[in-house]
Backbone atoms as SQL, in Angstrom:
CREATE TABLE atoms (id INTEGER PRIMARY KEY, chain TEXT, resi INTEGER, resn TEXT, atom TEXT, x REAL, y REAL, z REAL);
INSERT INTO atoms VALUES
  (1, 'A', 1, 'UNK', 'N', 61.617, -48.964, -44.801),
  (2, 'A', 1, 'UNK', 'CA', 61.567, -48.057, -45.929),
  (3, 'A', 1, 'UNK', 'C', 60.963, -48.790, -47.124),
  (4, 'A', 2, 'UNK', 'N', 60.137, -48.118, -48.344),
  (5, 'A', 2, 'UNK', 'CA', 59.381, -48.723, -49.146),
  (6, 'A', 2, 'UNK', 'C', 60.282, -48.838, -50.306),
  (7, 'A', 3, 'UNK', 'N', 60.102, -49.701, -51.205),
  (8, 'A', 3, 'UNK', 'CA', 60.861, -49.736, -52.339),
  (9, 'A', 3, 'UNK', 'C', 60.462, -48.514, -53.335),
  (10, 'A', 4, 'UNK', 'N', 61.423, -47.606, -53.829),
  (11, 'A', 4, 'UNK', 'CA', 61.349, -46.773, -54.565),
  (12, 'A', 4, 'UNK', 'C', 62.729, -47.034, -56.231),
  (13, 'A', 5, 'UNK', 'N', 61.788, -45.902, -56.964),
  (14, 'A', 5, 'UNK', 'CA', 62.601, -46.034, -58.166),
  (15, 'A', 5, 'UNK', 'C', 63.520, -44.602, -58.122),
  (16, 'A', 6, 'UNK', 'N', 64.553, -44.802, -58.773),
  (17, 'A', 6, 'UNK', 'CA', 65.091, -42.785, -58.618),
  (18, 'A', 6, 'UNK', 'C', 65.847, -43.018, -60.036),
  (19, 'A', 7, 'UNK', 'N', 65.256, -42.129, -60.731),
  (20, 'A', 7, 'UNK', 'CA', 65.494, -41.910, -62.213),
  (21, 'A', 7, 'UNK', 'C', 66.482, -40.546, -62.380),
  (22, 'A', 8, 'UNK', 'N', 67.661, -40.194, -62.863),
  (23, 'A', 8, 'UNK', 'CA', 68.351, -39.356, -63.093),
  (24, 'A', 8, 'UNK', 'C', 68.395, -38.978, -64.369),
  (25, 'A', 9, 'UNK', 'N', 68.413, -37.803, -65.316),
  (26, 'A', 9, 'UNK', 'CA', 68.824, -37.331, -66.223),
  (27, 'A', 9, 'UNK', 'C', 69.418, -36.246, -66.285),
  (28, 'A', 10, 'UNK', 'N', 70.515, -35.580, -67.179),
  (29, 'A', 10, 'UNK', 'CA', 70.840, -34.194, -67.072),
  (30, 'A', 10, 'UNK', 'C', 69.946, -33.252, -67.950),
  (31, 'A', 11, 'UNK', 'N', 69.917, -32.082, -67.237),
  (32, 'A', 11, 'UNK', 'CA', 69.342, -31.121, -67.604),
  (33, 'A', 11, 'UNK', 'C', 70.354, -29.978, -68.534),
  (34, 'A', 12, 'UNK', 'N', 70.079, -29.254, -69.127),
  (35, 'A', 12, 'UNK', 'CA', 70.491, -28.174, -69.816),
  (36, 'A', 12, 'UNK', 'C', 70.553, -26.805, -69.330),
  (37, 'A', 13, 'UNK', 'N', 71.391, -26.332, -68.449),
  (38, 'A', 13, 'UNK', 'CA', 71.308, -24.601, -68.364),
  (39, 'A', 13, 'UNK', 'C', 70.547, -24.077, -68.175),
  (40, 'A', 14, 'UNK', 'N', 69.957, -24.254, -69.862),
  (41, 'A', 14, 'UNK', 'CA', 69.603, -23.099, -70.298),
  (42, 'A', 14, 'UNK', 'C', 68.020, -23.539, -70.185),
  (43, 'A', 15, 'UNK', 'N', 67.771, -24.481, -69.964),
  (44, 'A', 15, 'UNK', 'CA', 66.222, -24.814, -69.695),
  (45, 'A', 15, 'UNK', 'C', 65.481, -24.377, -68.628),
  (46, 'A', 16, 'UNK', 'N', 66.162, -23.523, -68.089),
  (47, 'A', 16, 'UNK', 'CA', 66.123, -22.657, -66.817),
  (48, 'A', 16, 'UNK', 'C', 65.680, -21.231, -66.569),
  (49, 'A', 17, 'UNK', 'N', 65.785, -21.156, -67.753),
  (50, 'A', 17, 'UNK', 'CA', 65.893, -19.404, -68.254),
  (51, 'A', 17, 'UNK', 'C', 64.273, -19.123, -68.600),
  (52, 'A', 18, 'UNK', 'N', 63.911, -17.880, -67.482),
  (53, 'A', 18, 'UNK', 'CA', 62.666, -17.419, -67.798),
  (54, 'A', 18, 'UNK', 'C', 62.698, -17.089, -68.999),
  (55, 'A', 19, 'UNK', 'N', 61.458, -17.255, -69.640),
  (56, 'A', 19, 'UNK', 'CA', 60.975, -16.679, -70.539),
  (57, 'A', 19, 'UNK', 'C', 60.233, -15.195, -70.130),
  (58, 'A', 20, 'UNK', 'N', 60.035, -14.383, -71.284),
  (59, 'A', 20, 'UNK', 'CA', 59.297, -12.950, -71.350),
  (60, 'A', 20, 'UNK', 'C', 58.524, -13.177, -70.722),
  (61, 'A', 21, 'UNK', 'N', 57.300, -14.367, -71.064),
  (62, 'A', 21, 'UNK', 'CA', 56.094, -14.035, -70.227),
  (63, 'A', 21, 'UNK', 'C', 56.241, -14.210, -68.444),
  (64, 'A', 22, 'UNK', 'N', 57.285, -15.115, -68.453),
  (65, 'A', 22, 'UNK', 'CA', 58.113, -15.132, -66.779),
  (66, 'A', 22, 'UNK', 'C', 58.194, -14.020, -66.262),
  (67, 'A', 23, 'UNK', 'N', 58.930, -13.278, -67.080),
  (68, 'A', 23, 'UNK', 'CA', 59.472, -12.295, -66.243),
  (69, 'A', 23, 'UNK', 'C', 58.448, -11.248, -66.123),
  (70, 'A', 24, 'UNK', 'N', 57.519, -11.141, -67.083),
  (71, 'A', 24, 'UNK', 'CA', 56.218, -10.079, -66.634),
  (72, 'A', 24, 'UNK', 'C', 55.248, -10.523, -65.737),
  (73, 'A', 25, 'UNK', 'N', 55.206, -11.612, -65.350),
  (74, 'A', 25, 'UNK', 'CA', 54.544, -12.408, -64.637),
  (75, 'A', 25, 'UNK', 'C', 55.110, -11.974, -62.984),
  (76, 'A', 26, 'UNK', 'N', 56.788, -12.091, -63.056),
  (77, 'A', 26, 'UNK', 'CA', 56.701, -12.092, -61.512),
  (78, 'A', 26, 'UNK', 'C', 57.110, -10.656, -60.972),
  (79, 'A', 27, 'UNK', 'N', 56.931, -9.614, -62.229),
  (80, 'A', 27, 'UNK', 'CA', 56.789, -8.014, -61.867),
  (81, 'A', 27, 'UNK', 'C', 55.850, -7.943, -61.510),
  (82, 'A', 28, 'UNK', 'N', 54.562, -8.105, -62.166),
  (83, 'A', 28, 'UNK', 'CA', 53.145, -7.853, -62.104),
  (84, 'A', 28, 'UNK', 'C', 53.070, -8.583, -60.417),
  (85, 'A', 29, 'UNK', 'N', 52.825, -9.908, -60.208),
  (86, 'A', 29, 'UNK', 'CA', 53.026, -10.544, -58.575),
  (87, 'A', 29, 'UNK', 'C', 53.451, -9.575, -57.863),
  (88, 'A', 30, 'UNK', 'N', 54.904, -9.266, -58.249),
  (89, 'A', 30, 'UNK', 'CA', 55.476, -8.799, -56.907),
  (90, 'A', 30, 'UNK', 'C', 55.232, -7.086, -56.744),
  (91, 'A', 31, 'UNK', 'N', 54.527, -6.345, -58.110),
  (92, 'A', 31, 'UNK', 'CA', 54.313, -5.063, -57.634),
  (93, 'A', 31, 'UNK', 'C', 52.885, -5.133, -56.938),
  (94, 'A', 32, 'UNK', 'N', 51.947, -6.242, -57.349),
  (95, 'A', 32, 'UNK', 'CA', 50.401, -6.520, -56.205),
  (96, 'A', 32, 'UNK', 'C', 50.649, -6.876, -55.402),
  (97, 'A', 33, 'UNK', 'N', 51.679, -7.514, -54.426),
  (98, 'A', 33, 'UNK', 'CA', 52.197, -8.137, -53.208),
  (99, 'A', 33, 'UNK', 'C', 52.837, -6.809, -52.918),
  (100, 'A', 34, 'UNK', 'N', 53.713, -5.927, -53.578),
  (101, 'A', 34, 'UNK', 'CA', 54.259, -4.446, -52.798),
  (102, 'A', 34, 'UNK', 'C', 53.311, -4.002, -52.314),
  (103, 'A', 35, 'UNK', 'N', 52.159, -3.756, -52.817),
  (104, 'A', 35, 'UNK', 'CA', 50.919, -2.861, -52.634),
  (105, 'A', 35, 'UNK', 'C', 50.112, -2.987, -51.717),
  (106, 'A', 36, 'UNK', 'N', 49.874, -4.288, -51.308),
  (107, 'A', 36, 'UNK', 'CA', 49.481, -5.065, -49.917),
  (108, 'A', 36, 'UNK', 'C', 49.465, -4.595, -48.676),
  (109, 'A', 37, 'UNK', 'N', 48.998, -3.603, -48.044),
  (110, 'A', 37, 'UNK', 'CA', 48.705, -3.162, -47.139),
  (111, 'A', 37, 'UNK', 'C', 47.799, -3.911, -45.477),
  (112, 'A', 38, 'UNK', 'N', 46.725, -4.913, -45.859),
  (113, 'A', 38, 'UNK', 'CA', 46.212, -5.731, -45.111),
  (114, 'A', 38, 'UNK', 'C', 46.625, -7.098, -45.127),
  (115, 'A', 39, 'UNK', 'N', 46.838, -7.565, -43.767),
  (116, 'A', 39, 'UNK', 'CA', 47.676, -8.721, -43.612),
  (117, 'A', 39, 'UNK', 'C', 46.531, -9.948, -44.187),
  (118, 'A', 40, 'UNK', 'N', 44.957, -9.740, -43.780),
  (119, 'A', 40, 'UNK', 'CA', 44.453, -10.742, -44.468),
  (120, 'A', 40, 'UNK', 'C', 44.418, -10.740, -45.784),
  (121, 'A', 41, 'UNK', 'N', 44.758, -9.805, -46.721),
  (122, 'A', 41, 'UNK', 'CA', 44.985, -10.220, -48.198),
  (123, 'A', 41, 'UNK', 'C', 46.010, -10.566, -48.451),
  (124, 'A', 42, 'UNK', 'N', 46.814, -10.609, -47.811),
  (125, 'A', 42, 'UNK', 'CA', 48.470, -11.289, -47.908),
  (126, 'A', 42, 'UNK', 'C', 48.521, -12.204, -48.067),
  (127, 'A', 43, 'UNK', 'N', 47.647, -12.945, -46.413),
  (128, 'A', 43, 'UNK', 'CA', 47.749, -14.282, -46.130),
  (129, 'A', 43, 'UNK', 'C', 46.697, -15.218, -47.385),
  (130, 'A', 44, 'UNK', 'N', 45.906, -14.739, -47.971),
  (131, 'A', 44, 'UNK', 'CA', 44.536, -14.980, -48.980),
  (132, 'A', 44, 'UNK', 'C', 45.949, -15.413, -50.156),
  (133, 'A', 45, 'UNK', 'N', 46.622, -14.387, -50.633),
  (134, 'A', 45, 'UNK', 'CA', 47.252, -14.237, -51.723),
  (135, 'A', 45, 'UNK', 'C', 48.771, -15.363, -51.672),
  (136, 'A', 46, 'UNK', 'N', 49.256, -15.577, -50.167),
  (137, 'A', 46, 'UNK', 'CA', 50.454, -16.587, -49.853),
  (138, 'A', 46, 'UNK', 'C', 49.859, -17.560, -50.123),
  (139, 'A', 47, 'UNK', 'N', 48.428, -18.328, -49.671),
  (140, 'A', 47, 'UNK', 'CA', 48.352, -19.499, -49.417),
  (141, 'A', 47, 'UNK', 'C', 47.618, -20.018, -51.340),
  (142, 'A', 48, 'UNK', 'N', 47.329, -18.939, -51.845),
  (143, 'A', 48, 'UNK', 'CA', 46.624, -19.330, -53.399),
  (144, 'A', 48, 'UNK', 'C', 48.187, -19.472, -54.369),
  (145, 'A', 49, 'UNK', 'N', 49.429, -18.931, -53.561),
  (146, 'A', 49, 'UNK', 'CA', 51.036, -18.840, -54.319),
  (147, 'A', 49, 'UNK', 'C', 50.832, -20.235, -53.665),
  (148, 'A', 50, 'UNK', 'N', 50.948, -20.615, -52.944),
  (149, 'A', 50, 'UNK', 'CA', 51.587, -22.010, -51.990),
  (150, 'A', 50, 'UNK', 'C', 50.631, -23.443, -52.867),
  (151, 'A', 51, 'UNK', 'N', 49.306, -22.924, -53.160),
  (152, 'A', 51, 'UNK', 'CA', 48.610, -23.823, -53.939),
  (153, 'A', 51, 'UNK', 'C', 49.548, -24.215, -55.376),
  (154, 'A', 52, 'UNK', 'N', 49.329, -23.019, -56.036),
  (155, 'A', 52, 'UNK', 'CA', 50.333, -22.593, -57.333),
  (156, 'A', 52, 'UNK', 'C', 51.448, -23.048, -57.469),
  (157, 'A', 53, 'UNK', 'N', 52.577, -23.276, -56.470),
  (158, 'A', 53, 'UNK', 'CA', 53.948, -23.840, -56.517),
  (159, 'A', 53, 'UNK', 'C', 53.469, -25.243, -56.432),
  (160, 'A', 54, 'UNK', 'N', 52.600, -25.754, -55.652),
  (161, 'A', 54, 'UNK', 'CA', 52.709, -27.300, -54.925),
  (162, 'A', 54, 'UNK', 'C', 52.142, -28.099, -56.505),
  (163, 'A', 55, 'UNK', 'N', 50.967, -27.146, -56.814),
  (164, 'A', 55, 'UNK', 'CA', 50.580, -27.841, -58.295),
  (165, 'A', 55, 'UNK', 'C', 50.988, -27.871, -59.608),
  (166, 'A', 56, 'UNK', 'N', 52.508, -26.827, -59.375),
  (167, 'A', 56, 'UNK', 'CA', 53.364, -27.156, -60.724),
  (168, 'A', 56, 'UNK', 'C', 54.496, -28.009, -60.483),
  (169, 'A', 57, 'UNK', 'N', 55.141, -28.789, -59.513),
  (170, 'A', 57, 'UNK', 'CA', 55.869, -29.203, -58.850),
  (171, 'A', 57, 'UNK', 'C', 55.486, -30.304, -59.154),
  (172, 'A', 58, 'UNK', 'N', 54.183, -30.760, -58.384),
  (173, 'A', 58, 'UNK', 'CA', 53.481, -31.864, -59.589),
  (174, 'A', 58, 'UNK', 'C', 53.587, -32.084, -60.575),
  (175, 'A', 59, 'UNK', 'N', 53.107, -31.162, -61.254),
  (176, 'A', 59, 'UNK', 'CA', 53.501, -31.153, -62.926),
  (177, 'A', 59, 'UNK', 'C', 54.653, -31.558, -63.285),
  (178, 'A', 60, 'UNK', 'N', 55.920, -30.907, -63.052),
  (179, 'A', 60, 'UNK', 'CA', 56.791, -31.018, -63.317),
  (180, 'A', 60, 'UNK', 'C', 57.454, -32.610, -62.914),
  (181, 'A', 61, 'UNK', 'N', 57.042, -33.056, -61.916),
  (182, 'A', 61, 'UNK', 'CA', 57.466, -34.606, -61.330),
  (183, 'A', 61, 'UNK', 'C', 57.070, -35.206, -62.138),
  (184, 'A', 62, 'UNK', 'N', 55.860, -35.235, -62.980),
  (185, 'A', 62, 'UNK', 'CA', 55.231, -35.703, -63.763),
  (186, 'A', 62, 'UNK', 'C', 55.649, -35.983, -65.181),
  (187, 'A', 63, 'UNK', 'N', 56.457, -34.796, -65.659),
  (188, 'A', 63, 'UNK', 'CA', 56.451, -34.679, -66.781),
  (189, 'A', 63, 'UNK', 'C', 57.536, -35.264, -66.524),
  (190, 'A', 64, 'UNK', 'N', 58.923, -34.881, -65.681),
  (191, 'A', 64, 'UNK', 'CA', 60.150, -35.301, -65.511),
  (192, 'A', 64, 'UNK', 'C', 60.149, -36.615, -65.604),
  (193, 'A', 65, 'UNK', 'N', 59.423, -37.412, -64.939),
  (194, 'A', 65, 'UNK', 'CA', 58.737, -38.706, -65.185),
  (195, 'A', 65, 'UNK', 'C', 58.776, -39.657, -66.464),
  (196, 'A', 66, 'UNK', 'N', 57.669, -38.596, -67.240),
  (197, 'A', 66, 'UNK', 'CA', 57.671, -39.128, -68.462),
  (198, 'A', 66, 'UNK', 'C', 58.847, -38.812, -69.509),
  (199, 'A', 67, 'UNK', 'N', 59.881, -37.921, -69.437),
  (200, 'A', 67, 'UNK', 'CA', 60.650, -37.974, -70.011),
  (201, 'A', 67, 'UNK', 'C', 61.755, -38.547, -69.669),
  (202, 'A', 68, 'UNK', 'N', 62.316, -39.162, -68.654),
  (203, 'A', 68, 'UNK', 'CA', 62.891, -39.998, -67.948),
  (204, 'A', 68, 'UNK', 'C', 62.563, -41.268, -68.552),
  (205, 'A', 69, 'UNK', 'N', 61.244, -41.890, -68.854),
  (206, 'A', 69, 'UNK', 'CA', 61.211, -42.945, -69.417),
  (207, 'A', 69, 'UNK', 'C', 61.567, -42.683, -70.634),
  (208, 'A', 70, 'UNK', 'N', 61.432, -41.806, -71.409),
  (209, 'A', 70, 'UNK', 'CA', 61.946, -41.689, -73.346),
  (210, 'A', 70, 'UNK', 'C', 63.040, -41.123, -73.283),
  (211, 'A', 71, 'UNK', 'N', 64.143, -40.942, -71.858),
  (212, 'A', 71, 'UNK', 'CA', 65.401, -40.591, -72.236),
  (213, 'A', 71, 'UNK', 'C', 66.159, -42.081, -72.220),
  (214, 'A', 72, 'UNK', 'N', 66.979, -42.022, -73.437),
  (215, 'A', 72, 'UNK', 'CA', 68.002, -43.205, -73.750),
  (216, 'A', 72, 'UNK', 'C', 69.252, -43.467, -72.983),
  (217, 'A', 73, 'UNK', 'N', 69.770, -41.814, -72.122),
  (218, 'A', 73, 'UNK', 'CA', 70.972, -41.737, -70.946),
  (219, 'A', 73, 'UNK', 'C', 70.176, -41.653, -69.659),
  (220, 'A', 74, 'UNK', 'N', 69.331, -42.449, -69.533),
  (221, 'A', 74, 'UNK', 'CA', 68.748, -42.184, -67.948),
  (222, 'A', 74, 'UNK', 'C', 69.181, -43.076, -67.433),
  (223, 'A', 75, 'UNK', 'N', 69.535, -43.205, -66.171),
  (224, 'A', 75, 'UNK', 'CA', 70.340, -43.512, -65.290),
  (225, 'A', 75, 'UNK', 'C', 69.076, -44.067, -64.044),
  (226, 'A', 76, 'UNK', 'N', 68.676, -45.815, -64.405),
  (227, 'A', 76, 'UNK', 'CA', 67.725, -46.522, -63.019),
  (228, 'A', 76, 'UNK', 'C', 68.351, -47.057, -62.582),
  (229, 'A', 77, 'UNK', 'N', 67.783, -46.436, -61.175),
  (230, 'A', 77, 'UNK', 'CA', 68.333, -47.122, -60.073),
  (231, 'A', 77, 'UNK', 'C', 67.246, -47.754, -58.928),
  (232, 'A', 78, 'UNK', 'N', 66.576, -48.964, -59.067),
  (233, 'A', 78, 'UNK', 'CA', 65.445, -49.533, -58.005),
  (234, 'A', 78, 'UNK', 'C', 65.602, -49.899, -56.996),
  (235, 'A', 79, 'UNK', 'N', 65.294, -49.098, -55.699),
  (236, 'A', 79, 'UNK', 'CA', 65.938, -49.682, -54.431),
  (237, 'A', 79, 'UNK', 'C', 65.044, -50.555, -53.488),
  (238, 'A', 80, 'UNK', 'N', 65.210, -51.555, -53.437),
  (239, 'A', 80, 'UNK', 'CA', 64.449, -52.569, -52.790),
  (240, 'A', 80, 'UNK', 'C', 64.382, -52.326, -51.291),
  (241, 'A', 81, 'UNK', 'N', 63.441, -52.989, -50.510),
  (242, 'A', 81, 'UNK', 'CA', 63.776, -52.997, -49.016),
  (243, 'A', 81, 'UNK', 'C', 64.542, -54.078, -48.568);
């Protein structure tokens, strides 16, 4: 196994909570995904969502990242092999 770092911080609740433009966002999605009638625009429209999740996930590792280093209660832990 490779040596890894695992950085912990707590999160807030409420940092969780869609916002407006969230929530019009995943009406609008999910009433063009109701409407979907042909399986190849489905599959066109799953795999451009599957792009979309994988590249904010990123983001988010990323950012979690960098705020992990400017949090003062973060919690390192470096595990050697």
């Amino acid at each position: 196994m490779s040596k890894f770092e695992l950085l912990e911080f707590q999160f807030d609740p409420d940092d969780f909570t869609l916002t407006l433009e969230d929530e019009f966002q995943l009406a609008r999605l999910s009433n063009e995904i109701e409407k979907v009638d042909d399986i190849e625009t489905l599959r066109v429209a799953t795999l451009k969502l599957l792009q979309l999740t994988t590249h904010r996930q990123a983001i988010i590792r990323s950012l979690c990242r960098r705020l992990a280093n400017l949090e003062a209660d973060t919690i390192r832990t470096l595990y050697e092999d």
